[in-house]
TIMAR-67167 format. One record per residue (C-alpha): residue number from 0; residue in one letter; z, y, x. Coordinates in steps of 0.001 Angstrom, whole numbers. Layout:
BEGIN
NUM	A	Z	Y	X $
...
//
This chain:
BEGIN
0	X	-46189	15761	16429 $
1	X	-46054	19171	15502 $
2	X	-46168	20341	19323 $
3	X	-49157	18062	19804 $
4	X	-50948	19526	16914 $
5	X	-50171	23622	17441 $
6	X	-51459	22470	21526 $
7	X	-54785	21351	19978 $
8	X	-54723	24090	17797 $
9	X	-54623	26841	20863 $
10	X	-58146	25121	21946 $
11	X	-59818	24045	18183 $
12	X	-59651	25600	15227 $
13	X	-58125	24421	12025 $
14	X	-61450	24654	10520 $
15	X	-62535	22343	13152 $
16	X	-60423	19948	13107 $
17	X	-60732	19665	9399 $
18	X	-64633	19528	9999 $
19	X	-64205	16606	12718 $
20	X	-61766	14117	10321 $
21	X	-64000	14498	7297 $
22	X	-67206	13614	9682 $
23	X	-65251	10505	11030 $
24	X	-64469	9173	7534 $
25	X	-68012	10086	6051 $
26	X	-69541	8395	9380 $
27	X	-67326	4871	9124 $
28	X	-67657	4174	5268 $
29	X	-71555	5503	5970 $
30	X	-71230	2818	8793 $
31	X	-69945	39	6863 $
32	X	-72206	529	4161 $
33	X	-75606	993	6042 $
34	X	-75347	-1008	9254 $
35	X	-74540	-4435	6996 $
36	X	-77488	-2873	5011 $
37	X	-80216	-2935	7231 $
38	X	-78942	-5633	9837 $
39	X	-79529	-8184	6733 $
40	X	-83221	-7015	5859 $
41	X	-84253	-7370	9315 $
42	X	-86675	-10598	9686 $
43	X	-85555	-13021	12086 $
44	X	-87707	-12151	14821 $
45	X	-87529	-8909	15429 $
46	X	-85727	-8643	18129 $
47	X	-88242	-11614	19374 $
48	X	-90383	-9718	21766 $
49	X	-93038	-12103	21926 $
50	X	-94237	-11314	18362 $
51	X	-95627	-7866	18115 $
52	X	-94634	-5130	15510 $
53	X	-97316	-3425	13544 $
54	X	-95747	-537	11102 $
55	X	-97958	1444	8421 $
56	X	-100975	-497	10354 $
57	X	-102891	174	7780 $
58	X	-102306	3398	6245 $
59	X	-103877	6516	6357 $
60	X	-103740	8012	10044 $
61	X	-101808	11108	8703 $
62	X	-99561	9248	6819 $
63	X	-98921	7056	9493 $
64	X	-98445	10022	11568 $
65	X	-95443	11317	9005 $
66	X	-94389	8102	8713 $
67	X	-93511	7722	12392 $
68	X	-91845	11259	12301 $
69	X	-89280	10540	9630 $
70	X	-88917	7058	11581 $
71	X	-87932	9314	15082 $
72	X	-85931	11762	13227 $
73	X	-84202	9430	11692 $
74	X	-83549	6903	14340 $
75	X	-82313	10006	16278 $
76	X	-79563	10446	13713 $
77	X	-78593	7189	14181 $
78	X	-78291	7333	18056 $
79	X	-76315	10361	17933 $
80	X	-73696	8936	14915 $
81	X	-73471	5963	16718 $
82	X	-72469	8219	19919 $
83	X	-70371	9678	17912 $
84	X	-68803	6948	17030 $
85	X	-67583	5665	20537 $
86	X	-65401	8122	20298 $
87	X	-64625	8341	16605 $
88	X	-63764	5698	13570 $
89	X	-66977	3566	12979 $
90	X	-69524	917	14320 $
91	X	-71033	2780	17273 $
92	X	-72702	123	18999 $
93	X	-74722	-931	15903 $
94	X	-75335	2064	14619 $
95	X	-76861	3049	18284 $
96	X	-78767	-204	18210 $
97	X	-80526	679	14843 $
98	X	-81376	4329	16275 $
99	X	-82865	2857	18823 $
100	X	-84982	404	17082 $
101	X	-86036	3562	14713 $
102	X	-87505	5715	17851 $
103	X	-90358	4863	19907 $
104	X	-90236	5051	23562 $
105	X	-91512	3462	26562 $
106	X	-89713	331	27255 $
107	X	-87893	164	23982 $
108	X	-88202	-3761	23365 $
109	X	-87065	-4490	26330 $
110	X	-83785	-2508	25975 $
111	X	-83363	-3732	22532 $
112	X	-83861	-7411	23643 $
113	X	-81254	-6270	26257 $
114	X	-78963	-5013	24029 $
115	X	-79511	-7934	21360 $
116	X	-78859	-10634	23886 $
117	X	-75261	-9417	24401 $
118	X	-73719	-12317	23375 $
119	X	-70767	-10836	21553 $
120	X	-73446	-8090	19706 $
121	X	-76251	-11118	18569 $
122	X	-72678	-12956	17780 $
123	X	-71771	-10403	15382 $
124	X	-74777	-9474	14091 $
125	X	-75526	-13446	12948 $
126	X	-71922	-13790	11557 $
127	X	-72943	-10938	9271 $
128	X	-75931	-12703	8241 $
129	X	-74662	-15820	7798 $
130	X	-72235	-14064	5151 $
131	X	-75208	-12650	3212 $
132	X	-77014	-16096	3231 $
133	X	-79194	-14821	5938 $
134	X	-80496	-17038	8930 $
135	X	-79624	-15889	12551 $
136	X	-82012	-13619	14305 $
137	X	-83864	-14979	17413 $
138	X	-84407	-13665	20610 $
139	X	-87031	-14319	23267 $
140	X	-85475	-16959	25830 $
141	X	-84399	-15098	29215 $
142	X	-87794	-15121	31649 $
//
């Protein structure tokens, strides 16, 4: 072990390293707090993409414009944790899913219905519901 870790050390610092491990452990208990979180308040259709989504519809334009902001910069963190976390302790697929239904892009629904009708992601996303009392979350049927 030792040989392993003065090898790593020759390319990343101690600092580094130290850095990286306290970034995986804030990023999985972060994970298994906040994806349960907000996979529980989501309404059961909104993956649905037959019913439309309408946020801060009726706000003030500039508000609505700030709104959306913090809702891309945000999602953005997401994405990237939940890239992170392929390759370190956590829930990366979920936590990319919820990034991605924070940004807006071209196309986005689609992917998301995509992504949702994985039948091992939909699978675990309705066992967690089911645990919170929630009902499942429905999904447009497959044109």
């Amino acid at each position: 072990m030792d040989g392993f870790l003065s090898a790593v050390q020759q390319y990343v610092s101690t600092e580094t390293l130290v850095t990286l491990t306290v970034l995986s452990i804030v990023f999985f208990i972060g994970s298994l707090i906040a994806i349960p979180f907000i996979l529980v308040r989501l309404p059961t259709d909104f993956f649905d993409t037959r019913v439309p989504r309408r946020w801060m519809e009726h706000h003030n334009p500039v508000l609505r414009s700030l709104g959306y902001l913090a809702k891309n910069v945000v999602g953005a963190i997401f994405l990237f944790a939940g890239f992170l976390m392929l390759f370190l302790p956590g829930q990366g697929i979920l936590t990319m899913l919820i990034g991605i239904t924070m940004l807006d892009f071209p196309g986005k629904r689609k992917l998301e219905a995509k992504m949702i009708g994985q039948p091992t992601v939909l699978n675990a996303i309705n066992n967690m519901r089911e645990k919170f009392g929630k009902p499942p979350l429905t999904i447009a049927p497959a044109p």
